[in-house]
C-alpha positions in Angstrom: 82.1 149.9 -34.3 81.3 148.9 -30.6 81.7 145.2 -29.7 80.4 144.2 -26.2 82.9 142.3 -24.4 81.7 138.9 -24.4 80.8 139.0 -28.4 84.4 140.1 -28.5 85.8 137.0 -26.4 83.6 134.8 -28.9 85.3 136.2 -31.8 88.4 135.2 -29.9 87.4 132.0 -29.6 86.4 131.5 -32.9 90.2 132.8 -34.3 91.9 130.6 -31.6 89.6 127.4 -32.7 89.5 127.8 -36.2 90.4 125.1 -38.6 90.9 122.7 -35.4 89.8 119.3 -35.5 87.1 118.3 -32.8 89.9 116.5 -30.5 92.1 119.7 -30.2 88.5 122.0 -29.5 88.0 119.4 -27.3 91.7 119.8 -25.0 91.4 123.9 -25.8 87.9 123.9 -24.0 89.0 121.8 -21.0 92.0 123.6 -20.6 90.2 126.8 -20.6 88.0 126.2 -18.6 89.6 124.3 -15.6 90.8 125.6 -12.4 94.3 126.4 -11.3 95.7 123.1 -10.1 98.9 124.8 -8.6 97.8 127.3 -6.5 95.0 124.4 -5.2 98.1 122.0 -4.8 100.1 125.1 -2.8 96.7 125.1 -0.5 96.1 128.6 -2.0 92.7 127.6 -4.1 90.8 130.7 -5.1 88.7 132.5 -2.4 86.9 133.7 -5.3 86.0 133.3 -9.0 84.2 130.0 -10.5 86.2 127.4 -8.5 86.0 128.6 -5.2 83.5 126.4 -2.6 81.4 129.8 -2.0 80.7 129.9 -6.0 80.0 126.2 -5.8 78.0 126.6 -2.9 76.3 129.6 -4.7 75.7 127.8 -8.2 74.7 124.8 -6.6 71.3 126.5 -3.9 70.6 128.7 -7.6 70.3 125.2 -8.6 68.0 123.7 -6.3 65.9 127.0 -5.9 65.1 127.3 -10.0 63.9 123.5 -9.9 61.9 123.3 -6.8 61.5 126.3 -5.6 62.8 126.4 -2.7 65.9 128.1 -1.3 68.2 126.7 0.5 69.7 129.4 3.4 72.2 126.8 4.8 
């Protein structure tokens, strides 16, 4: 059986949140999902990947395009 990769990473999370209480779902999501505080404390914050200023930059003009339609070059 072939599992795609991010149906795979759902079964993950569903095996690493089972039978957890809402609060502790709660502390495993933010922990997954936040940046790396030490290398942004050492001044070595991601030059790429979700946390980086160009993906924020990125997300943020997808943003503003999809609800005005306008793009924003700068």
């Amino acid at each position: 059986m072939k599992l795609p990769f991010d149906r795979f990473l759902n079964l993950v999370y569903f095996y690493a949140t089972d039978d957890a209480e809402q609060a502790e779902k709660d502390k495993f999501d933010i922990r997954l999902n936040k940046p790396d505080v030490a290398a942004i404390k050492a001044g070595k914050a991601a030059a790429r990947g979700p946390w980086s200023a160009q993906a924020e930059t990125n997300s943020l003009n997808l943003f503003v395009a999809q609800t005005t339609g306008k793009v924003n070059d700068k």
